[in-house]
PDB file as gemmi writes it, atoms N, CA and C in Angstrom:
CRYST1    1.000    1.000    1.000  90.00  90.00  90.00 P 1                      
ATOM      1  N   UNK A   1      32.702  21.929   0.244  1.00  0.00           N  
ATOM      2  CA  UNK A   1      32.922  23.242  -0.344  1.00  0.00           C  
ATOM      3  C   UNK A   1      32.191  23.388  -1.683  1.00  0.00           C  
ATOM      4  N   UNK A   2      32.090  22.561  -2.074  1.00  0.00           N  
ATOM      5  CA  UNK A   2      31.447  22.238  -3.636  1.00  0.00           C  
ATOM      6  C   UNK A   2      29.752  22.220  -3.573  1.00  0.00           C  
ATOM      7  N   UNK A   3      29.725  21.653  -2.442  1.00  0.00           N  
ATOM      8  CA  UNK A   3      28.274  21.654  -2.504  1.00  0.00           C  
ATOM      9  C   UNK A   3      26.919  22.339  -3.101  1.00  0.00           C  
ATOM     10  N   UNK A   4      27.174  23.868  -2.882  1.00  0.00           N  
ATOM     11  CA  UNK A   4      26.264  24.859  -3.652  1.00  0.00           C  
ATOM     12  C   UNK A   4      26.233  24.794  -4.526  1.00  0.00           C  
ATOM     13  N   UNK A   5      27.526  24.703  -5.107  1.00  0.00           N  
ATOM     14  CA  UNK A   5      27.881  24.718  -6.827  1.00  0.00           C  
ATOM     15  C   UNK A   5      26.881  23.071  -7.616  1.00  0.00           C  
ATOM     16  N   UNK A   6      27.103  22.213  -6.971  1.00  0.00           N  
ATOM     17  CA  UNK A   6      26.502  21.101  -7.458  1.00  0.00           C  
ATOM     18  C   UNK A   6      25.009  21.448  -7.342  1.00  0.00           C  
ATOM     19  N   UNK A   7      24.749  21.860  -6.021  1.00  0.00           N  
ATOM     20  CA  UNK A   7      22.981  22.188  -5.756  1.00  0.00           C  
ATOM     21  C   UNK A   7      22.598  23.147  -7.146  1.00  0.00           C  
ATOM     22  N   UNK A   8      23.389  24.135  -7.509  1.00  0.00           N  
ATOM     23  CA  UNK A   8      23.207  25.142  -8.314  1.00  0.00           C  
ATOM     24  C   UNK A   8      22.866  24.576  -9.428  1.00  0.00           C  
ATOM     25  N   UNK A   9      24.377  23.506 -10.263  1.00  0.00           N  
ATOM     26  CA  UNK A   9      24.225  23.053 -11.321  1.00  0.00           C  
ATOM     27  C   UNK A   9      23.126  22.118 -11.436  1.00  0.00           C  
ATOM     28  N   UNK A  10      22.412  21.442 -10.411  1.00  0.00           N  
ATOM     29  CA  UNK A  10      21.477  20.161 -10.402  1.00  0.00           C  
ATOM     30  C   UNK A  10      20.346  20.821 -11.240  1.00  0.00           C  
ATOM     31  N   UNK A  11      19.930  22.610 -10.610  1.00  0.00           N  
ATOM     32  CA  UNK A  11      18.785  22.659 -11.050  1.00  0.00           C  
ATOM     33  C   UNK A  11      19.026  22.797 -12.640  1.00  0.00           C  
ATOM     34  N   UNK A  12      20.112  22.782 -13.351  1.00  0.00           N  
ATOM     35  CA  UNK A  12      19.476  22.775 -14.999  1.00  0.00           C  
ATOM     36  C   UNK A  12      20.031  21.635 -15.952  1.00  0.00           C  
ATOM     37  N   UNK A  13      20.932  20.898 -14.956  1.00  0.00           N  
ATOM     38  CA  UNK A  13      21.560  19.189 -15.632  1.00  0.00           C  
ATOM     39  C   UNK A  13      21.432  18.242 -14.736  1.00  0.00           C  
ATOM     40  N   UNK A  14      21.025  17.148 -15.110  1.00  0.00           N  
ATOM     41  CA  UNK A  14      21.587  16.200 -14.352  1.00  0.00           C  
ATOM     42  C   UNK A  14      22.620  15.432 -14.473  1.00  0.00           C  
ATOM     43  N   UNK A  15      23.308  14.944 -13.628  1.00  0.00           N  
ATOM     44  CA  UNK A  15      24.583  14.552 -13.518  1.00  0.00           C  
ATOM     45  C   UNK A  15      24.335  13.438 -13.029  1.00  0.00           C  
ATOM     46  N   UNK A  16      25.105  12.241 -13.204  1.00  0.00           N  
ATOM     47  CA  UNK A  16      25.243  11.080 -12.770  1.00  0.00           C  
ATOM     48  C   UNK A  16      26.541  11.317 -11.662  1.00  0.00           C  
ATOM     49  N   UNK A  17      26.797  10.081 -11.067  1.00  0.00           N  
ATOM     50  CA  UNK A  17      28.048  10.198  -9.974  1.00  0.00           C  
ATOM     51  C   UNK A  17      29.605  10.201 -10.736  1.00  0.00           C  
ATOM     52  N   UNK A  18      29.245   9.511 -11.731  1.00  0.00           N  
ATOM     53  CA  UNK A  18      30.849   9.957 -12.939  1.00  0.00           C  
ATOM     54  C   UNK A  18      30.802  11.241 -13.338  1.00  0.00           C  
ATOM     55  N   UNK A  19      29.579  11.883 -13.942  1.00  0.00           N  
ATOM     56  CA  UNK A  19      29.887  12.797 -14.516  1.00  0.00           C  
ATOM     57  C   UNK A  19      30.416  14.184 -13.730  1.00  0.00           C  
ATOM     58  N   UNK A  20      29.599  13.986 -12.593  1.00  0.00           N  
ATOM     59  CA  UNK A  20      30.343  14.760 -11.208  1.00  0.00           C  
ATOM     60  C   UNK A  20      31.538  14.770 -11.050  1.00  0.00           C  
ATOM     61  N   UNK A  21      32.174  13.840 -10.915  1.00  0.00           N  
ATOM     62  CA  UNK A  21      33.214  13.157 -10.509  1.00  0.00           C  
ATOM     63  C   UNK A  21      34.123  13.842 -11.664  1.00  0.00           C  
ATOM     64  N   UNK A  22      34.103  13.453 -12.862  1.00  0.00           N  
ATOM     65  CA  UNK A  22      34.853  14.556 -13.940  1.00  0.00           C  
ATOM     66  C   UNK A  22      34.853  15.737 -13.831  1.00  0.00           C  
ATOM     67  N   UNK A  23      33.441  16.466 -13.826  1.00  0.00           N  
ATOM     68  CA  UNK A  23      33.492  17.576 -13.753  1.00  0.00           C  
ATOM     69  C   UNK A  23      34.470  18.320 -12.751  1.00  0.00           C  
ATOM     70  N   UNK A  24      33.712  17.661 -11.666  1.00  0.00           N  
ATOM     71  CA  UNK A  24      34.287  18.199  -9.916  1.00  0.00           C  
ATOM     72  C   UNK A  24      36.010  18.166 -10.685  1.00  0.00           C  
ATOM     73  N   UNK A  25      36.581  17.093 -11.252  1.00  0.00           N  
ATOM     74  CA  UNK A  25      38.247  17.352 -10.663  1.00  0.00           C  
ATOM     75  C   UNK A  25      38.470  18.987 -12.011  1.00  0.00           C  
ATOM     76  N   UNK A  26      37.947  19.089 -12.861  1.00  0.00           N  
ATOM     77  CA  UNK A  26      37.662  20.494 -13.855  1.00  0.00           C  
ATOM     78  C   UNK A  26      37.606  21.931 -12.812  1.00  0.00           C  
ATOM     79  N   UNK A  27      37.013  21.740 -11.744  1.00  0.00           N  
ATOM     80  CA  UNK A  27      36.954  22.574 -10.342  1.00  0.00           C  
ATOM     81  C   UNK A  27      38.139  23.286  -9.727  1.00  0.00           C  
ATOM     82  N   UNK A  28      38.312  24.670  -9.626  1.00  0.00           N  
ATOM     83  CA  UNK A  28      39.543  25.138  -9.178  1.00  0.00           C  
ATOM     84  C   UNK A  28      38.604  25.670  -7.950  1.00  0.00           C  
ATOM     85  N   UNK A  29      39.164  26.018  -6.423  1.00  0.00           N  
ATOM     86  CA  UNK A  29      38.489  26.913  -5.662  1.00  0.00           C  
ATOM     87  C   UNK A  29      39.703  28.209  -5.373  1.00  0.00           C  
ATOM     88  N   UNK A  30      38.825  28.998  -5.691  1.00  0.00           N  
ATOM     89  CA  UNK A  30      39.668  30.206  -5.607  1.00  0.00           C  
ATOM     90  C   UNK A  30      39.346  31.537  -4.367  1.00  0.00           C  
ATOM     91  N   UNK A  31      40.077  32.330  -3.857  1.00  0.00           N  
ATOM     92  CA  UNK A  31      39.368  33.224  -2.209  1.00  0.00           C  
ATOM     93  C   UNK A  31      39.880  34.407  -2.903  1.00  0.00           C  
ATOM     94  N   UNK A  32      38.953  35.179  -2.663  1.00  0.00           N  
ATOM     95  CA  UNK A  32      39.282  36.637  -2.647  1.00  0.00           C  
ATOM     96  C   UNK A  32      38.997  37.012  -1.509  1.00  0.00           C  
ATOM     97  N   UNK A  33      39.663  38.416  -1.347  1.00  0.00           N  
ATOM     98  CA  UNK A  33      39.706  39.195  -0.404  1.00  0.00           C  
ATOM     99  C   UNK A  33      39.274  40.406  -0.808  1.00  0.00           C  
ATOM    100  N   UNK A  34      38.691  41.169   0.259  1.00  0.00           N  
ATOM    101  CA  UNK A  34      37.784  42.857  -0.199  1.00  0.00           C  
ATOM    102  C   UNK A  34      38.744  43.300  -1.293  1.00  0.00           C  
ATOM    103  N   UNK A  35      38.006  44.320  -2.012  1.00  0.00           N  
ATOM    104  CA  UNK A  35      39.432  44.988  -2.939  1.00  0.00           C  
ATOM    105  C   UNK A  35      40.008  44.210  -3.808  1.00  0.00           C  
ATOM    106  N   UNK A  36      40.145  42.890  -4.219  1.00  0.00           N  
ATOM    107  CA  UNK A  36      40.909  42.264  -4.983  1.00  0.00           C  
ATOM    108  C   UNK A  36      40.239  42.266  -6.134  1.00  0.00           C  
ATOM    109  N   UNK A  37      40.640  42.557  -7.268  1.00  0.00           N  
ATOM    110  CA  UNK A  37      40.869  42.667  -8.708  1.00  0.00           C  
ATOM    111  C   UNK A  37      40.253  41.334  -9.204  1.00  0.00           C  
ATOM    112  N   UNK A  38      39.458  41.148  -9.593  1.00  0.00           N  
ATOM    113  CA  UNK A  38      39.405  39.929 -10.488  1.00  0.00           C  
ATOM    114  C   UNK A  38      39.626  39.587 -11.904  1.00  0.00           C  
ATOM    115  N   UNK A  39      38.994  40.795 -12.624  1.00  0.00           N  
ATOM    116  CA  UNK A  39      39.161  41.501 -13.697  1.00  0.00           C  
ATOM    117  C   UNK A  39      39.596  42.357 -14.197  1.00  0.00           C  
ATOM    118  N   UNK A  40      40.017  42.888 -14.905  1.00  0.00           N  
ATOM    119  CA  UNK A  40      40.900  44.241 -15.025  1.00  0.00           C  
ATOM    120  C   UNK A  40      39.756  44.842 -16.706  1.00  0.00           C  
ATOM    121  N   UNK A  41      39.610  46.037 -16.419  1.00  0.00           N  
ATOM    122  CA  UNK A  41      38.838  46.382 -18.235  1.00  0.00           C  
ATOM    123  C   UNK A  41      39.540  45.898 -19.206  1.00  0.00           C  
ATOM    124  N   UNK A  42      39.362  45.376 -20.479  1.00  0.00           N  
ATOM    125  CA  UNK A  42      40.391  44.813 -21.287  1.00  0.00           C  
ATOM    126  C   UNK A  42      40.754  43.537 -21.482  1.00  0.00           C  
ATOM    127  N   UNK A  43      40.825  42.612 -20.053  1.00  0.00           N  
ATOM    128  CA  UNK A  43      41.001  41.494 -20.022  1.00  0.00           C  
ATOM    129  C   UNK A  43      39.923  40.827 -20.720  1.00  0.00           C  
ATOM    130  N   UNK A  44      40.428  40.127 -21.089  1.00  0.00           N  
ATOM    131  CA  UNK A  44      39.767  38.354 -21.737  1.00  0.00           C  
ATOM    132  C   UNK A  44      39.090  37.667 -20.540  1.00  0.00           C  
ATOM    133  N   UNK A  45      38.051  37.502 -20.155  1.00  0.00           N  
ATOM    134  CA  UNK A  45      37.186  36.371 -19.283  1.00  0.00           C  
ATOM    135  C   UNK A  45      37.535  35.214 -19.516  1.00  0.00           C  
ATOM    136  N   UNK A  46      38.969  34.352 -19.175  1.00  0.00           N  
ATOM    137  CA  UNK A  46      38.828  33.280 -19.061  1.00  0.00           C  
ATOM    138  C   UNK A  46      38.433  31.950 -17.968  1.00  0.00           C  
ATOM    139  N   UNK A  47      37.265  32.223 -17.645  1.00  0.00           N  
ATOM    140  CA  UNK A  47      37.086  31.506 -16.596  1.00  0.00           C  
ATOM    141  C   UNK A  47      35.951  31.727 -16.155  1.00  0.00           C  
ATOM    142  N   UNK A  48      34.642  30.680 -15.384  1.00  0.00           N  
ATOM    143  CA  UNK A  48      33.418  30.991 -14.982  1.00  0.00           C  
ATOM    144  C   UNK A  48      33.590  30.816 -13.399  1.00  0.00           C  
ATOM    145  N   UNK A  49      33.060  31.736 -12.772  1.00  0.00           N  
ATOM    146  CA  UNK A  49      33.350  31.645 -11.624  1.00  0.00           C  
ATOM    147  C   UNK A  49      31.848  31.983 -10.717  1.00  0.00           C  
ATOM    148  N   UNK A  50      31.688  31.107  -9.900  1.00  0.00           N  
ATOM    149  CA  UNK A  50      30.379  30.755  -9.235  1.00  0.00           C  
ATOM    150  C   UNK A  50      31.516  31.082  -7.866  1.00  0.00           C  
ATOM    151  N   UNK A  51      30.187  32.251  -7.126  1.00  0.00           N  
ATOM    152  CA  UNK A  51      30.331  33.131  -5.624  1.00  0.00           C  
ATOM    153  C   UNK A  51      29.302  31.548  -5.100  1.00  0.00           C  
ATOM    154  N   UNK A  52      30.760  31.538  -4.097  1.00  0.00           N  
ATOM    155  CA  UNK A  52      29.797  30.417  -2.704  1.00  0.00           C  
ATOM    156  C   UNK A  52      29.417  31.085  -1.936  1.00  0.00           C  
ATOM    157  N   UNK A  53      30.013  32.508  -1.357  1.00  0.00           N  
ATOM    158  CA  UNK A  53      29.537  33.070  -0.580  1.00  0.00           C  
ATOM    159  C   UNK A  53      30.187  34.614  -0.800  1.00  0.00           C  
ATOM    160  N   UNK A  54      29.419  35.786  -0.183  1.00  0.00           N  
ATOM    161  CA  UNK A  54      30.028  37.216  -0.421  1.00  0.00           C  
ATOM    162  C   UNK A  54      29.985  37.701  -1.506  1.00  0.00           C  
ATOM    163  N   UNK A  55      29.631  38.441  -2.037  1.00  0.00           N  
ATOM    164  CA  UNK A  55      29.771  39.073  -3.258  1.00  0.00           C  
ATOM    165  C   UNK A  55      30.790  40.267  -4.055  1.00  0.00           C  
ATOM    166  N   UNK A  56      30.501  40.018  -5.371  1.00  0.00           N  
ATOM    167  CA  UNK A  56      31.435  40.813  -6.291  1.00  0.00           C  
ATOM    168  C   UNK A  56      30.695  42.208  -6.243  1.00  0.00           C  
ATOM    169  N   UNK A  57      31.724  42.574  -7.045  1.00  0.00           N  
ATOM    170  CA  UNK A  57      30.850  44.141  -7.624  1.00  0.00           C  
ATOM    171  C   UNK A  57      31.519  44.728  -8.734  1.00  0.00           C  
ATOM    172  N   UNK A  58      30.431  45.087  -9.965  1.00  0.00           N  
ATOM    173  CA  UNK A  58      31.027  45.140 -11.531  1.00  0.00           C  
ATOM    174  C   UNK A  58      31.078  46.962 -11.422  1.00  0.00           C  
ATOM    175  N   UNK A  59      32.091  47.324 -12.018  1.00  0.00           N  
ATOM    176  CA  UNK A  59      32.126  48.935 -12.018  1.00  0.00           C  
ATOM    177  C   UNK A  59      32.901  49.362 -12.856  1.00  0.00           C  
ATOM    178  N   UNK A  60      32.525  50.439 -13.870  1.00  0.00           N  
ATOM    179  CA  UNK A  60      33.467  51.338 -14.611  1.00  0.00           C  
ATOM    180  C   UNK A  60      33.598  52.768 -13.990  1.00  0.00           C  
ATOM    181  N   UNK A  61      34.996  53.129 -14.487  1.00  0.00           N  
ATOM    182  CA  UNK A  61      35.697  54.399 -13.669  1.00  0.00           C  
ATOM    183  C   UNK A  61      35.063  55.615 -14.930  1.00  0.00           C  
ATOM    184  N   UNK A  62      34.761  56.518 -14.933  1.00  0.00           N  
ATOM    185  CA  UNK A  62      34.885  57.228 -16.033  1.00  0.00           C  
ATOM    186  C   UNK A  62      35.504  58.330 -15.816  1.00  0.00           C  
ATOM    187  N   UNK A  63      35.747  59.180 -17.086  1.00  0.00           N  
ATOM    188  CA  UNK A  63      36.677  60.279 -17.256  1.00  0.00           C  
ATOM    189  C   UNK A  63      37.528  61.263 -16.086  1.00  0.00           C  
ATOM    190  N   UNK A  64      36.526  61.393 -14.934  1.00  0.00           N  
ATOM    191  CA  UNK A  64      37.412  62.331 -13.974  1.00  0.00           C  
ATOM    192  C   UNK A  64      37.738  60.932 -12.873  1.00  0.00           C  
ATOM    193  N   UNK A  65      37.711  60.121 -13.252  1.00  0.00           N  
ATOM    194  CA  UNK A  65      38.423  59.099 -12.291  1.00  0.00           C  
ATOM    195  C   UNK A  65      37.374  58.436 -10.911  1.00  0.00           C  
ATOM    196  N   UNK A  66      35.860  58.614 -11.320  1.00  0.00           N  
ATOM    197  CA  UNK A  66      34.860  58.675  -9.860  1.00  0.00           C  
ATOM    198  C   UNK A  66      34.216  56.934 -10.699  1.00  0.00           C  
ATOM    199  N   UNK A  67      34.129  56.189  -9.823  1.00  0.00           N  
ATOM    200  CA  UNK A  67      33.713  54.433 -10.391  1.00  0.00           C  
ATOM    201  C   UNK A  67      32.404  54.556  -9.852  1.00  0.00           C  
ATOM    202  N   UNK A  68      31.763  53.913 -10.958  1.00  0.00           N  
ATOM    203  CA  UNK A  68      30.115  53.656 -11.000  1.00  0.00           C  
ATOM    204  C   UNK A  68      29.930  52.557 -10.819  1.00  0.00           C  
ATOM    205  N   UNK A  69      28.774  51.731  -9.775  1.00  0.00           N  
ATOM    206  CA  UNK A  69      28.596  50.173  -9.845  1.00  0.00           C  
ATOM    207  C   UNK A  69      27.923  50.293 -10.893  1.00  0.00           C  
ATOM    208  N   UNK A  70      27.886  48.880 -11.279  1.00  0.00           N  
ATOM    209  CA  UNK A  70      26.814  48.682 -12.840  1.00  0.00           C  
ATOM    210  C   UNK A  70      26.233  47.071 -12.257  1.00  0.00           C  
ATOM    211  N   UNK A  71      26.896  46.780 -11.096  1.00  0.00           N  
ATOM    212  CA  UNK A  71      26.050  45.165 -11.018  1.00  0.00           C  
ATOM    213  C   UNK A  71      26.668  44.813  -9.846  1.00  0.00           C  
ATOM    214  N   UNK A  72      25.728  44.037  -9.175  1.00  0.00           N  
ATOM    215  CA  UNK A  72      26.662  43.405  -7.665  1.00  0.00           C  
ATOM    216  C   UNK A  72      26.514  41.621  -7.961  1.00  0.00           C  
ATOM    217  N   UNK A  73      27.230  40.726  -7.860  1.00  0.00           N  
ATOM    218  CA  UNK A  73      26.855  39.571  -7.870  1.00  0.00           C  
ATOM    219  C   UNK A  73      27.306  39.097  -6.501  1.00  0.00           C  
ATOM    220  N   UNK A  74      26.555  37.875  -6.484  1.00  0.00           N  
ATOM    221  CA  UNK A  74      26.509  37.346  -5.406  1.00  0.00           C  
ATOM    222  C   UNK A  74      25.241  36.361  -5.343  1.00  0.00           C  
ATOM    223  N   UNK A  75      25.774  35.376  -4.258  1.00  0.00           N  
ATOM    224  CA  UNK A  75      24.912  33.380  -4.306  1.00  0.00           C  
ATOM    225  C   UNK A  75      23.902  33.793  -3.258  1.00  0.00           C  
ATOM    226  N   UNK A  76      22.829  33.659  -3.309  1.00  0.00           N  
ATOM    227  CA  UNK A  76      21.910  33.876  -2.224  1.00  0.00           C  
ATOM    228  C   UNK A  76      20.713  32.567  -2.645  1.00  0.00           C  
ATOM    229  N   UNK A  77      20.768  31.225  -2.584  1.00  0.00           N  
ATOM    230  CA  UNK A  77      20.005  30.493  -3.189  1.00  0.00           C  
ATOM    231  C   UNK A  77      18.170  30.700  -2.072  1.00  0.00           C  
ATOM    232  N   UNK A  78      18.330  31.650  -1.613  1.00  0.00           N  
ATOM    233  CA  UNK A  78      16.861  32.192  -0.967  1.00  0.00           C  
ATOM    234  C   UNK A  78      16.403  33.584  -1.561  1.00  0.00           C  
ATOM    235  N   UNK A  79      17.348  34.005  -2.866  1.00  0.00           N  
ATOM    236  CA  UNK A  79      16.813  35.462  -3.418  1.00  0.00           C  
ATOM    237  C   UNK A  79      15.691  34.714  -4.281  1.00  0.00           C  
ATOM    238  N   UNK A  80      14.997  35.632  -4.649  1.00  0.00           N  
ATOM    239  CA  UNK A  80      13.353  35.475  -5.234  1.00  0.00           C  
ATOM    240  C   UNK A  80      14.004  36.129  -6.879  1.00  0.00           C  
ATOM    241  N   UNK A  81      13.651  35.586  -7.689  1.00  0.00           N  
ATOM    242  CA  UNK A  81      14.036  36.059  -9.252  1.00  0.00           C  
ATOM    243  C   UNK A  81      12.857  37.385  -9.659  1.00  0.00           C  
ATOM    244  N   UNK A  82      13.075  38.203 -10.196  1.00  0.00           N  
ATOM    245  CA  UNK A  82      11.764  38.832 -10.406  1.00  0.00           C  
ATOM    246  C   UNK A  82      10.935  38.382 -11.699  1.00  0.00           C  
TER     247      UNK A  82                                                      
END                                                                             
């Protein structure tokens, strides 16, 4: 399950098999489902959270109540960077 996440982190640290090993138990895995809240406006970001698969989507509501995307995230380790 971890796997991407390690492939991910390899490309900008290297890690030895301890330091993995620490890190990894630092590792929570968490599932969302469509619709689920991750964030609320206001809240405090405590927590970094790496998509293994499926993506988020960042959006503010404004004044008459109609929500704008502003960002989609999501793991695609075959997207091209521009």
């Amino acid at each position: 399950m971890l796997k991407k996440y390690k492939t991910f982190i390899s490309k900008y640290i290297s890690l030895n098999p301890i330091e993995w090993m620490i890190m990894k138990s630092k590792l929570k895995i968490e599932r969302y489902q469509k619709d689920d809240v991750i964030l609320q406006m206001g809240d405090i970001c405590k927590k970094l959270i790496f998509i293994n698969s499926g993506l988020a989507r960042g959006y503010i509501i404004d004044e008459n109540g109609k929500d704008h995307t502003w960002i989609i995230f999501f793991n695609d380790s075959n997207a091209k960077r521009c």
